[in-house]
gemmi code that builds the backbone of each chain (N, CA, C; Angstrom):
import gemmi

chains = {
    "A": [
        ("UNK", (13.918, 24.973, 13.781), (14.741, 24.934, 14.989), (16.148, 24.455, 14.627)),
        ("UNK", (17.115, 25.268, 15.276), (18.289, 24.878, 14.861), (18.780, 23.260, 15.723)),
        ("UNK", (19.330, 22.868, 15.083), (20.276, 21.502, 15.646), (21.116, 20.666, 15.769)),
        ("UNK", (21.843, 20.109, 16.035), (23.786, 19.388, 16.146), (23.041, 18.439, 15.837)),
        ("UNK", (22.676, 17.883, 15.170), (22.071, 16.597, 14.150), (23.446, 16.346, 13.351)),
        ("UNK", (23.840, 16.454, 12.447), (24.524, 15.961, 11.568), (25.854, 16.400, 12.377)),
        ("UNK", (25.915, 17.186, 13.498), (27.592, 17.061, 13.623), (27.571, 16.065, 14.515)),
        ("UNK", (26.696, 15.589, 15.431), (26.682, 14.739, 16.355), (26.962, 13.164, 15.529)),
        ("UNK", (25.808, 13.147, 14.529), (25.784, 12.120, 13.616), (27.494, 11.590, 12.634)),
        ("UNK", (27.840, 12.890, 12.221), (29.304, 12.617, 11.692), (30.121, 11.901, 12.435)),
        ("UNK", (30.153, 12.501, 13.716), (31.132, 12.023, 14.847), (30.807, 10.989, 14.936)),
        ("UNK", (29.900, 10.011, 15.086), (29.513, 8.622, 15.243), (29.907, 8.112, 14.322)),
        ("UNK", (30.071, 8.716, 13.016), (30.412, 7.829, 12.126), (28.841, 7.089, 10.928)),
        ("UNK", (28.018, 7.972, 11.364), (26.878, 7.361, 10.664), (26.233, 7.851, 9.347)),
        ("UNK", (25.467, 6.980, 8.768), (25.448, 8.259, 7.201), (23.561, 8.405, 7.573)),
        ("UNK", (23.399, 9.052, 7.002), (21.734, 9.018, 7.198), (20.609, 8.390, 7.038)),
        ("UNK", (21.416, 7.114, 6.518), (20.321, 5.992, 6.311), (20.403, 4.827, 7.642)),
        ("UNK", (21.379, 5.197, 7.931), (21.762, 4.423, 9.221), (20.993, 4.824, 10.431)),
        ("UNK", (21.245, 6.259, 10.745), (20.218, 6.871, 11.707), (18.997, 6.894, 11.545)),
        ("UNK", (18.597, 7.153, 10.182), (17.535, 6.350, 9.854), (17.009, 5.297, 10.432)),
        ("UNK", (17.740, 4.181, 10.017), (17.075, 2.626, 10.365), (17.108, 3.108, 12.016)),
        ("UNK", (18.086, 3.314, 12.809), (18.178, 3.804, 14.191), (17.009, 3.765, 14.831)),
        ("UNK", (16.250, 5.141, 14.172), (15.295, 5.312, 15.025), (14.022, 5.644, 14.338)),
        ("UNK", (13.973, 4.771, 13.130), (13.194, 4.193, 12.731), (12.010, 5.317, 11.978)),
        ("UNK", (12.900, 6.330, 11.257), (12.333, 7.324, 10.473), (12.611, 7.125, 8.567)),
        ("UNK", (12.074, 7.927, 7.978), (12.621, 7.540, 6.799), (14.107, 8.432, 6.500)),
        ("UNK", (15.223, 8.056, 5.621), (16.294, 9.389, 5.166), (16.014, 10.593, 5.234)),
        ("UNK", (14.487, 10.918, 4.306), (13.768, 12.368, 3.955), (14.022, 12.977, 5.142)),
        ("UNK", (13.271, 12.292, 6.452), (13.038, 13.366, 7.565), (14.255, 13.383, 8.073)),
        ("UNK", (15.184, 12.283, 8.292), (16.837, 13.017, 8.774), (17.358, 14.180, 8.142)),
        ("UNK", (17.438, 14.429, 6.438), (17.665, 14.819, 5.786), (16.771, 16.634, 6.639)),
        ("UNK", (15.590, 16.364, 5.991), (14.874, 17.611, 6.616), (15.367, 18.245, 8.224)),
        ("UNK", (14.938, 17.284, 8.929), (16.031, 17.841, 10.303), (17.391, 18.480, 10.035)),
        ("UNK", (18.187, 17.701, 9.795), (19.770, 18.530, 9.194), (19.142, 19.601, 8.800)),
        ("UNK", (18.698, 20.048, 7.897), (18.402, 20.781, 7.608), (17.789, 22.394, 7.925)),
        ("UNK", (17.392, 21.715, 9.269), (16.274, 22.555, 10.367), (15.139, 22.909, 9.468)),
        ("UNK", (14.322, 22.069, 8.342), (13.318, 22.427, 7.297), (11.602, 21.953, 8.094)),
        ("UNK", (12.036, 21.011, 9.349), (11.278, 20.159, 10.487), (11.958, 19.784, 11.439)),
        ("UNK", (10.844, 20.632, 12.679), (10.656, 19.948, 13.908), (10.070, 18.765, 14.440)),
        ("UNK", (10.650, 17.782, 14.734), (10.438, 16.546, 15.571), (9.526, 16.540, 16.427)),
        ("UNK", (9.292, 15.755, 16.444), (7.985, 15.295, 17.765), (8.825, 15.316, 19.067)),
        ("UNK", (8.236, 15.333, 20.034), (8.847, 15.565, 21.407), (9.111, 13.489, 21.285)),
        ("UNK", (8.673, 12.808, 20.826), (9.012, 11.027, 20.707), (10.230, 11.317, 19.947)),
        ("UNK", (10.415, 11.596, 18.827), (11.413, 11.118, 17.845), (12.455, 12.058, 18.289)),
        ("UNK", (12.808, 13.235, 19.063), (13.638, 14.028, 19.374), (14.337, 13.155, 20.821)),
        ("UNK", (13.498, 12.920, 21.404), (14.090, 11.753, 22.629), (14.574, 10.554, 21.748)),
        ("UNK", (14.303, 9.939, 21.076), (14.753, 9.004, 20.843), (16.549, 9.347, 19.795)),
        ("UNK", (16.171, 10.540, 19.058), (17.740, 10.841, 18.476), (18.369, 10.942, 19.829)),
        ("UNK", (18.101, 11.642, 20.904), (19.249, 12.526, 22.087), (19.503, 10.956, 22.763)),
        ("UNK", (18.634, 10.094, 22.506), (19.337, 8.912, 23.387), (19.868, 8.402, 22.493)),
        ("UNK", (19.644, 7.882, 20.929), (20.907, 7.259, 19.823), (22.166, 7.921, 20.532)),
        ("UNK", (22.615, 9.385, 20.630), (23.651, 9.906, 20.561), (24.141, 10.437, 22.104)),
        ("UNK", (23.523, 9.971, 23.242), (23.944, 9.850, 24.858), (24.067, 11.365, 25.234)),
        ("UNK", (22.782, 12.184, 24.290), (22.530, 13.386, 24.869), (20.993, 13.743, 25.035)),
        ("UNK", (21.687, 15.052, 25.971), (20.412, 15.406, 26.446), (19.675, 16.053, 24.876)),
        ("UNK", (18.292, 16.156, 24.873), (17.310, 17.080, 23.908), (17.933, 18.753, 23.682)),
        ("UNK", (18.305, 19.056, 25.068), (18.906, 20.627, 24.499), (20.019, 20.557, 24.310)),
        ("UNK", (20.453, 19.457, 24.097), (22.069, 19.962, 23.688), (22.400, 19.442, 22.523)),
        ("UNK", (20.916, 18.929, 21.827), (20.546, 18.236, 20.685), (20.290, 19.285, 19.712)),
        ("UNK", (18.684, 19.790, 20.252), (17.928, 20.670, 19.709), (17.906, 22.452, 20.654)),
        ("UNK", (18.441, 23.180, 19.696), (18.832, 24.742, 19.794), (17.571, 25.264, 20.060)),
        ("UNK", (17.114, 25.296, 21.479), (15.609, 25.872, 21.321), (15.802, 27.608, 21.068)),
        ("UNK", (15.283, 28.139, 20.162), (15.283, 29.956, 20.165), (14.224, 30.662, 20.683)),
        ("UNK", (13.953, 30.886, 21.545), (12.859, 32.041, 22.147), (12.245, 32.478, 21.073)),
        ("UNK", (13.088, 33.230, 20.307), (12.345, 34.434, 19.291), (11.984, 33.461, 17.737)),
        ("UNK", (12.385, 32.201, 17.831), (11.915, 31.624, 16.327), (10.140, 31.508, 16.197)),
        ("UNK", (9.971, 31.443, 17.533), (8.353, 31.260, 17.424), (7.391, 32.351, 17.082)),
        ("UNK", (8.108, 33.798, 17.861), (7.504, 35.442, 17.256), (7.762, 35.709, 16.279)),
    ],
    "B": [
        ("UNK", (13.458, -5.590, 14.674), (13.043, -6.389, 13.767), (11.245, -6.213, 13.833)),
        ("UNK", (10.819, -5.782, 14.770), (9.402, -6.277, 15.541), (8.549, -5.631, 14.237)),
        ("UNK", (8.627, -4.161, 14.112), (7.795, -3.816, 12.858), (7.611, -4.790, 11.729)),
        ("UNK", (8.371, -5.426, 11.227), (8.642, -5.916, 10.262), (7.961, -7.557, 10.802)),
        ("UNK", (8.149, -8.184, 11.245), (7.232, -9.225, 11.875), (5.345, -9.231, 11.994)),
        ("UNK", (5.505, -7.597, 12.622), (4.105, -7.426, 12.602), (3.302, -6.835, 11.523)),
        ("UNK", (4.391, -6.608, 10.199), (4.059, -6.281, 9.277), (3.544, -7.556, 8.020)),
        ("UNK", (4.675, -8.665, 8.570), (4.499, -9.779, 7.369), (3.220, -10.220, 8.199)),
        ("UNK", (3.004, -10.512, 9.598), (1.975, -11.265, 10.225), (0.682, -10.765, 9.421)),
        ("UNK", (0.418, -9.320, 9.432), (-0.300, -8.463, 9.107), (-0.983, -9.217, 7.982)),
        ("UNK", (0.012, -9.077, 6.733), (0.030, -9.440, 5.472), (-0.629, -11.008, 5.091)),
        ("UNK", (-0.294, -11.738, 6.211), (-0.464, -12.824, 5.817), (-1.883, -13.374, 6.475)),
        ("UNK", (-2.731, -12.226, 7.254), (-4.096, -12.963, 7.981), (-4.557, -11.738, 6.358)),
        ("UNK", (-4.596, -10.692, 6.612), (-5.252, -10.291, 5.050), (-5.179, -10.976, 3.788)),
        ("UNK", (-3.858, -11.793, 3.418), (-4.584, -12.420, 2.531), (-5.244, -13.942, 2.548)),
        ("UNK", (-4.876, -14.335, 3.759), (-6.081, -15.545, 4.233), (-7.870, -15.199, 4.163)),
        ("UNK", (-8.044, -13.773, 5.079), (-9.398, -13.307, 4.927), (-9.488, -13.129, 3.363)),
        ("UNK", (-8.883, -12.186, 2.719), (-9.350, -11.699, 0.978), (-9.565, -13.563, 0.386)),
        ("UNK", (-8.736, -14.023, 0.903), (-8.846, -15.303, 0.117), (-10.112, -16.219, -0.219)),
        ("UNK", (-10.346, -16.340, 1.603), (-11.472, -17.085, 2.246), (-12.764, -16.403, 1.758)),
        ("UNK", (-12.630, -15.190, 1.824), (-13.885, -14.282, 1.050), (-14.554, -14.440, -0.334)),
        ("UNK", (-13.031, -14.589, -1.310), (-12.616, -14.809, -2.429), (-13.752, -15.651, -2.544)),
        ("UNK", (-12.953, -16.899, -2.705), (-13.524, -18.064, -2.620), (-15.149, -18.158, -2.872)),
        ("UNK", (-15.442, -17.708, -1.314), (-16.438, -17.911, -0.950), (-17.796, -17.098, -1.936)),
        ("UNK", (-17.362, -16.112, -2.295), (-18.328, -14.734, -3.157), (-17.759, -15.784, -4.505)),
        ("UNK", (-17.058, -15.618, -5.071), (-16.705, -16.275, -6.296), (-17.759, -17.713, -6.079)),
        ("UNK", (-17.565, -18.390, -5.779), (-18.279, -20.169, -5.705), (-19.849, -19.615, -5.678)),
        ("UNK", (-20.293, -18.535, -4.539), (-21.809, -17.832, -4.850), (-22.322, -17.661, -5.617)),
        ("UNK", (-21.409, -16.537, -6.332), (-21.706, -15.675, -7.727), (-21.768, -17.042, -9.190)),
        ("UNK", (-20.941, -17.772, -8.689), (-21.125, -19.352, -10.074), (-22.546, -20.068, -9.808)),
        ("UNK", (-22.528, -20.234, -8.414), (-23.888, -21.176, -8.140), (-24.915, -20.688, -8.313)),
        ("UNK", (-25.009, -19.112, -8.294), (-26.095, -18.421, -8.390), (-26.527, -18.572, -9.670)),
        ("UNK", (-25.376, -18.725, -11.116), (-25.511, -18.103, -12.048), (-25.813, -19.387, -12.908)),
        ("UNK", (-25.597, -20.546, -12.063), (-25.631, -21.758, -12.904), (-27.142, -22.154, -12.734)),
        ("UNK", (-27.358, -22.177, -11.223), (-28.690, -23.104, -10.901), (-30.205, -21.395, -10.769)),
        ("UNK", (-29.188, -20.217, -11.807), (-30.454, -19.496, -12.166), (-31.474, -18.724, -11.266)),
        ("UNK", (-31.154, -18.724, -9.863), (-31.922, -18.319, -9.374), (-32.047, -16.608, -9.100)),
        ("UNK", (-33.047, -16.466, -8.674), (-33.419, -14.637, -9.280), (-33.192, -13.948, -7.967)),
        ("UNK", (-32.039, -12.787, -8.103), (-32.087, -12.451, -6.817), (-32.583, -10.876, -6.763)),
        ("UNK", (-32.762, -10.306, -8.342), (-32.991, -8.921, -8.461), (-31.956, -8.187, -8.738)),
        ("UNK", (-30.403, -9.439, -8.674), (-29.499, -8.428, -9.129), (-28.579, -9.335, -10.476)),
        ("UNK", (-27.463, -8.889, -10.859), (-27.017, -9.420, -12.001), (-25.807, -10.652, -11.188)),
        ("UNK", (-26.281, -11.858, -11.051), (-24.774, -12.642, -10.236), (-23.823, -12.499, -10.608)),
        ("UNK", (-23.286, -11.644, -12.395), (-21.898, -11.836, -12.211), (-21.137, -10.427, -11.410)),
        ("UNK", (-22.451, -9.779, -10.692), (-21.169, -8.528, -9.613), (-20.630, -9.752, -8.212)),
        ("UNK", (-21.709, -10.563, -8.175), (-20.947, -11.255, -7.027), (-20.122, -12.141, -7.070)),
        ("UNK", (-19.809, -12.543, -8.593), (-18.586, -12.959, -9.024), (-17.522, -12.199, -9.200)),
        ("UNK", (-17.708, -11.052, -9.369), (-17.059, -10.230, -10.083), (-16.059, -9.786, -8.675)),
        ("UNK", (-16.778, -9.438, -7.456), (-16.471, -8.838, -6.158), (-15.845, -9.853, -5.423)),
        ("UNK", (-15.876, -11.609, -5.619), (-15.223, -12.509, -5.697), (-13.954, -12.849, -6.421)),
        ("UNK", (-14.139, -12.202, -7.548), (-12.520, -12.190, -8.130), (-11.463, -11.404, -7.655)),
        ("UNK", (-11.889, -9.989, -7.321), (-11.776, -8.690, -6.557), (-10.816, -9.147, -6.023)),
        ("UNK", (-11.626, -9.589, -4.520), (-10.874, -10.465, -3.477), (-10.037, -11.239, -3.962)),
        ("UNK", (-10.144, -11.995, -4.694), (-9.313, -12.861, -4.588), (-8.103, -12.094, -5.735)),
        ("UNK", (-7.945, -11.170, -6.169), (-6.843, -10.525, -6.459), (-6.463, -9.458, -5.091)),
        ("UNK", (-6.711, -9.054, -4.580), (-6.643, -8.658, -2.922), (-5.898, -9.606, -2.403)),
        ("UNK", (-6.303, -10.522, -2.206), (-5.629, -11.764, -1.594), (-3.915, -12.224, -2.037)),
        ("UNK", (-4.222, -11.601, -3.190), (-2.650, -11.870, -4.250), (-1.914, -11.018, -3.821)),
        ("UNK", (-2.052, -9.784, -3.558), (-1.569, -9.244, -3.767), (-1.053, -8.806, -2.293)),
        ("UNK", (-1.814, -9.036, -1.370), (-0.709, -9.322, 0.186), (-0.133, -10.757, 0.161)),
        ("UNK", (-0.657, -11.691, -0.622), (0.421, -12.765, -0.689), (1.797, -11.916, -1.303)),
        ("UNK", (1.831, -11.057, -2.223), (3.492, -10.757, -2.510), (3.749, -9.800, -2.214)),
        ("UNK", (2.774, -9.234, -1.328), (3.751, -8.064, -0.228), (4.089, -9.248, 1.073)),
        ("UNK", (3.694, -10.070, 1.346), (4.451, -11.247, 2.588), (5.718, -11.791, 2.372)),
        ("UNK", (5.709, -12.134, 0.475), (6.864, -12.916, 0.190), (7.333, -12.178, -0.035)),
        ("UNK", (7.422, -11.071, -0.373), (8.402, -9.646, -0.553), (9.307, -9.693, 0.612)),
        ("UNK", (8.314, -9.344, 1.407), (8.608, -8.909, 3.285), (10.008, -10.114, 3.232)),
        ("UNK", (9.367, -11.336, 3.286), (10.606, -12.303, 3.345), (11.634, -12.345, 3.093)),
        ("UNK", (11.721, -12.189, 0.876), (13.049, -12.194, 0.751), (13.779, -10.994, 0.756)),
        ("UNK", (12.726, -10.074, 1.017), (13.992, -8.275, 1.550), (13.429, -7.877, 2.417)),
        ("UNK", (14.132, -8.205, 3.904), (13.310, -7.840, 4.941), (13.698, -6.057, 5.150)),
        ("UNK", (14.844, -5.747, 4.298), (15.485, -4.367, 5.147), (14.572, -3.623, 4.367)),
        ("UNK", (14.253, -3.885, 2.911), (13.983, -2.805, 1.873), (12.272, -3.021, 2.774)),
        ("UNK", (11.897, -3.814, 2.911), (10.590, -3.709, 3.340), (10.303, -3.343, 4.819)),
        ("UNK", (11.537, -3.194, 5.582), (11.182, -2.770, 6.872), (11.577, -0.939, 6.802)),
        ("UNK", (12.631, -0.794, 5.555), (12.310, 0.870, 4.936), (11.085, 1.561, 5.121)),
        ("UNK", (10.353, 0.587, 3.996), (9.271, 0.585, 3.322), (7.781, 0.963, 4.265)),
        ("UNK", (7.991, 0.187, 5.365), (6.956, -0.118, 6.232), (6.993, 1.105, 7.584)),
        ("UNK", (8.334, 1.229, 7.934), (8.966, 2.953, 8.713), (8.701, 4.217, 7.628)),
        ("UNK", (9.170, 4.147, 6.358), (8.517, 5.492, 5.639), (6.994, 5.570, 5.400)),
        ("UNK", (6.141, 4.571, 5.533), (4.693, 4.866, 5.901), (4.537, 5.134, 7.035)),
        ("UNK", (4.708, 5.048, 8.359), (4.461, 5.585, 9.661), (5.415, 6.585, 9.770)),
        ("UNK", (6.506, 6.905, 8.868), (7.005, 8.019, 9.389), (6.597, 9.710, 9.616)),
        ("UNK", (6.406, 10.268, 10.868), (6.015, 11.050, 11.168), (6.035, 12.166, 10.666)),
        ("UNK", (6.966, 12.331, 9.903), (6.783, 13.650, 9.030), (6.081, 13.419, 7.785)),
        ("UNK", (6.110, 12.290, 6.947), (5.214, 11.625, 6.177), (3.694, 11.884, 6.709)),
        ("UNK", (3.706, 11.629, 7.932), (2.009, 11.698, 8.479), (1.632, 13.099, 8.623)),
        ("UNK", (2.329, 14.041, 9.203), (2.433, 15.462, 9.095), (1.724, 16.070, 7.467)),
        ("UNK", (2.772, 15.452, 6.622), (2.346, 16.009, 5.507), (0.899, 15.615, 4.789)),
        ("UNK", (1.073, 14.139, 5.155), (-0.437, 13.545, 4.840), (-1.667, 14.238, 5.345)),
        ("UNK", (-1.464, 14.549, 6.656), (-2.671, 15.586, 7.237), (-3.367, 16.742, 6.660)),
        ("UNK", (-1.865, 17.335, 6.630), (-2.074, 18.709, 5.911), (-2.837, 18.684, 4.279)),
        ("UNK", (-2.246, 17.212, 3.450), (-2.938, 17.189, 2.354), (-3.992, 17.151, 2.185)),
        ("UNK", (-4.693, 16.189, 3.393), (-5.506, 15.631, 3.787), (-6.717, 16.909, 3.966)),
        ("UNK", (-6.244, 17.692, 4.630), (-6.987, 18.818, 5.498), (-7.439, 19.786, 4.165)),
        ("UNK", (-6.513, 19.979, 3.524), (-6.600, 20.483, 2.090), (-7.434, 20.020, 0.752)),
        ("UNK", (-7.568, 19.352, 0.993), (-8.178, 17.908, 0.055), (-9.954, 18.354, 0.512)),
        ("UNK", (-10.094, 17.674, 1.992), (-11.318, 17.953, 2.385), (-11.743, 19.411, 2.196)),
        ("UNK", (-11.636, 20.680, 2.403), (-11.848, 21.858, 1.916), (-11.815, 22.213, 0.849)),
        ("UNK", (-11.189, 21.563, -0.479), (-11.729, 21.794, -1.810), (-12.339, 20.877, -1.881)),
        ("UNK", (-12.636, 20.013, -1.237), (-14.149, 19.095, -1.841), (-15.535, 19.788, -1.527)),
        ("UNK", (-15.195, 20.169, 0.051), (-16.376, 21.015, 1.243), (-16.824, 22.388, 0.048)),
        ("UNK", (-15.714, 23.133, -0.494), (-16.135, 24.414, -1.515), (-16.924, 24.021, -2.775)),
        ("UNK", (-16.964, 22.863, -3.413), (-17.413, 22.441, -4.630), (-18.860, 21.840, -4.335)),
        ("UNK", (-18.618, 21.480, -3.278), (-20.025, 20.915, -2.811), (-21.149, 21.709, -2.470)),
        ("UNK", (-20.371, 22.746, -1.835), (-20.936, 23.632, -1.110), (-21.779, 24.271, -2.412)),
        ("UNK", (-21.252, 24.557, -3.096), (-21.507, 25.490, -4.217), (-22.228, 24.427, -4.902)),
        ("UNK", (-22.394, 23.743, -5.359), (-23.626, 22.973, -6.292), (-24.518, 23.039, -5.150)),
        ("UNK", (-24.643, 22.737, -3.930), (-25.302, 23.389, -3.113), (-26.438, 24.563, -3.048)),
        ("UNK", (-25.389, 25.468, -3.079), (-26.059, 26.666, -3.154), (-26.594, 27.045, -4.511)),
        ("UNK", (-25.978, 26.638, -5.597), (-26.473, 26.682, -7.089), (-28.071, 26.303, -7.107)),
        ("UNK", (-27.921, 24.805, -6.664), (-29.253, 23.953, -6.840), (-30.653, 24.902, -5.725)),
        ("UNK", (-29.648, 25.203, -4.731), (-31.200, 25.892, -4.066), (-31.274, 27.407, -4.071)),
        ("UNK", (-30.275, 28.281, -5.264), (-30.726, 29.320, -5.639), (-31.571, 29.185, -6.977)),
        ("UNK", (-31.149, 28.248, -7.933), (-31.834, 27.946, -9.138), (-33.822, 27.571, -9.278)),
        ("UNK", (-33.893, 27.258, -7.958), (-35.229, 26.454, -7.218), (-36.105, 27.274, -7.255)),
        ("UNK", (-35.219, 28.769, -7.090), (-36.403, 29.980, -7.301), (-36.284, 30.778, -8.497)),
        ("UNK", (-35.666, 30.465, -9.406), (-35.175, 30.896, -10.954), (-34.014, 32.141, -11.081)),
        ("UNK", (-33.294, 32.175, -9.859), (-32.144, 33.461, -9.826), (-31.125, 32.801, -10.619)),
        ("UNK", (-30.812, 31.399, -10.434), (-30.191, 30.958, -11.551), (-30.426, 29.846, -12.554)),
        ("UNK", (-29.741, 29.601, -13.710), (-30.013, 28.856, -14.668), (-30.266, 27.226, -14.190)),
        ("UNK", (-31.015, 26.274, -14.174), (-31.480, 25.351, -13.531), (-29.880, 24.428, -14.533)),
        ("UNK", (-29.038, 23.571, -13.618), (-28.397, 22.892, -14.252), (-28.584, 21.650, -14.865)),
        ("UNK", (-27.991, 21.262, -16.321), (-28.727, 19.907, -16.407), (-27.902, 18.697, -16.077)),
        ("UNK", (-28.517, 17.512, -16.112), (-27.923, 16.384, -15.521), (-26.615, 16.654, -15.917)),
        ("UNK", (-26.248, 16.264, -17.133), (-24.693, 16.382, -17.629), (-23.675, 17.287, -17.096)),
        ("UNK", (-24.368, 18.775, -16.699), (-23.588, 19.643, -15.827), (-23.294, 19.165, -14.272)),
        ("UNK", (-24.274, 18.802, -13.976), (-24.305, 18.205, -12.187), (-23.296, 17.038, -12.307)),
        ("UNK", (-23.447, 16.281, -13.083), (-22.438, 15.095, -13.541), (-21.003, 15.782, -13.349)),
        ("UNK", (-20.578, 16.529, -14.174), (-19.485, 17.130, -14.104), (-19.090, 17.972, -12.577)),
        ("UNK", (-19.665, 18.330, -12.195), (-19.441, 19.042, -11.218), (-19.346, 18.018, -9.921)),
        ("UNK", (-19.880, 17.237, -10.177), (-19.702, 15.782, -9.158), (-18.345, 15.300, -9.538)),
        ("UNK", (-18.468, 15.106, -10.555), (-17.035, 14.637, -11.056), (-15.805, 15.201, -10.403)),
        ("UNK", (-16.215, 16.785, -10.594), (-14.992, 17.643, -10.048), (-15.220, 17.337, -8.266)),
        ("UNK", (-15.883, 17.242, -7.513), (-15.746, 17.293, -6.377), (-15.280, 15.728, -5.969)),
        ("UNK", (-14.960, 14.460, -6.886), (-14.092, 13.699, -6.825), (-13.029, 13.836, -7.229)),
        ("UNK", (-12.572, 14.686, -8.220), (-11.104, 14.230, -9.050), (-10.238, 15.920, -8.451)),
        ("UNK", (-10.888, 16.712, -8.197), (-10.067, 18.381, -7.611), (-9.527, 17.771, -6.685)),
        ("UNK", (-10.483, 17.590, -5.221), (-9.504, 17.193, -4.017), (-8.362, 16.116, -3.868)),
        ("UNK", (-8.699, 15.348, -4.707), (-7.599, 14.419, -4.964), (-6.251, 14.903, -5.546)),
        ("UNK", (-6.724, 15.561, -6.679), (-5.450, 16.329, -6.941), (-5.113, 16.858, -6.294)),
        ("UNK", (-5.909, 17.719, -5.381), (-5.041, 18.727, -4.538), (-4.533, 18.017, -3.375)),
        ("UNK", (-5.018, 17.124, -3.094), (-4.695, 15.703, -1.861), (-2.525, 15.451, -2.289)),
        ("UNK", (-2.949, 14.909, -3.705), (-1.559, 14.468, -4.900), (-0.699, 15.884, -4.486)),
        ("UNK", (-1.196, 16.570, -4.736), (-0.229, 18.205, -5.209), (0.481, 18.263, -3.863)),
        ("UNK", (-0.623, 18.670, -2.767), (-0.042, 18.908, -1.675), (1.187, 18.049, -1.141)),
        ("UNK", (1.062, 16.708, -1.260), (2.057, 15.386, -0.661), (3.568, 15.690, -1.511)),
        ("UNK", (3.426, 16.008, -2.995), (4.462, 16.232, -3.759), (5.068, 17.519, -2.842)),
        ("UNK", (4.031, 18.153, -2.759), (4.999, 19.858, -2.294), (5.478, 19.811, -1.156)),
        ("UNK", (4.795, 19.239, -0.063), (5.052, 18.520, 1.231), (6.729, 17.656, 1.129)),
        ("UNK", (7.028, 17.166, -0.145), (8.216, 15.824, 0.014), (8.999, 17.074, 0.081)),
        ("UNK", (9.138, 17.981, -0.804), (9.727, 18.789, -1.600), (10.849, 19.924, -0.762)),
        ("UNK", (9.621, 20.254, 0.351), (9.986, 21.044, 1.240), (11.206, 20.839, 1.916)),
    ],
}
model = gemmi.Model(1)
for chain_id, residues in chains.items():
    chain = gemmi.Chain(chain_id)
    for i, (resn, *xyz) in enumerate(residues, 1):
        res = gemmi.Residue()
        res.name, res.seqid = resn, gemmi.SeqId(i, " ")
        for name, pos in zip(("N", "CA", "C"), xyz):
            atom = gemmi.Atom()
            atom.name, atom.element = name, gemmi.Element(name[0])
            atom.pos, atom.b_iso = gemmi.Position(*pos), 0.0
            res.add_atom(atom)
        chain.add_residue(res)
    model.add_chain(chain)
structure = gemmi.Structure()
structure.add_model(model)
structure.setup_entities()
């Protein structure tokens, strides 16, 4: 799934160990998210969109057709 | 901070129990072995399972004092084990692991109760040995393999 992870994250000013400690994941899986390599749990996806005072879809790029 | 609190707390009733256990199996396994009495088994395993513990016991004593003097590296430490994609992958190894054990088994299985009627070669201990062997040390590897390929991804 695509996602404004790391541009949201830049803008804050944070490096990935920081968002890390945040919300209490390891680097790897920030890293993997940026990445779009893993999807988040519907927990840990609420908890990034509230670190960064957004909503989940304006977080996470949902695509209709990524799932067919 | 709270993980990390409930992590040293954690640490520190485990190695009170390993300790208290310790102790207790260790001082058994001596008294047993001094004043001779016959129990049918050899007292120094219950010494032995007494020392165990009480290296158990050590060894959450310095994951506590760890916890202490680096609380960040150990509150890392303690979030990359519950971390959810970590558990994701663990599953999957997991799930993988159990199905090459379930196939190896299966198959000495079916070996032993096709052999029963002479369709195949009756195996001997040393072979069954091995093949036990493998249905401990395969899934594990493949348990290992999978978690590596899992980080990787």
């Amino acid at each position: 799934m695509e996602n404004k992870l790391e541009e949201f994250r830049v803008r804050m000013g944070l490096t990935q160990q920081d968002l890390a400690d945040r919300v209490e994941v390891s680097r790897q899986t920030i890293i993997s998210l940026e990445h779009g390599r893993y999807n988040p749990s519907i927990l840990l996806a609420h908890r990034l969109a509230r670190e960064f005072g957004v909503k989940i879809e304006d977080l996470f790029l949902f695509n209709e057709e990524e799932k067919k | 901070m709270k993980t990390i609190e409930k992590y040293k707390n954690q640490q520190r009733m485990y190695a009170q129990l390993f300790l208290i256990a310790g102790i207790v199996c260790t001082g058994a396994g001596v008294a047993i072995e001094t004043t001779n009495i016959s129990l049918g088994i050899d007292p120094r395993l219950i010494t032995g399972l007494g020392i165990l513990l009480l290296g158990l016991s050590l060894s959450a004593w310095l994951r506590f004092y760890s916890a202490e003097k680096r609380p960040q590296t150990t509150q890392r430490m303690v979030v990359a084990e519950s971390d959810e994609r970590m558990t994701a992958i663990k599953n999957k190894a997991g799930q993988r692991g159990f199905w090459t054990s379930m196939a190896i088994i299966y198959g000495l299985l079916m070996w032993e109760s096709i052999s029963s009627n002479d369709s195949l070669p009756i195996l001997s201990a040393d072979a069954r040995w091995y093949w036990l062997a493998a249905a401990v040390v395969l899934p594990m590897a493949v348990y290992i393999g999978s978690i590596v390929q899992g980080n990787r991804e």
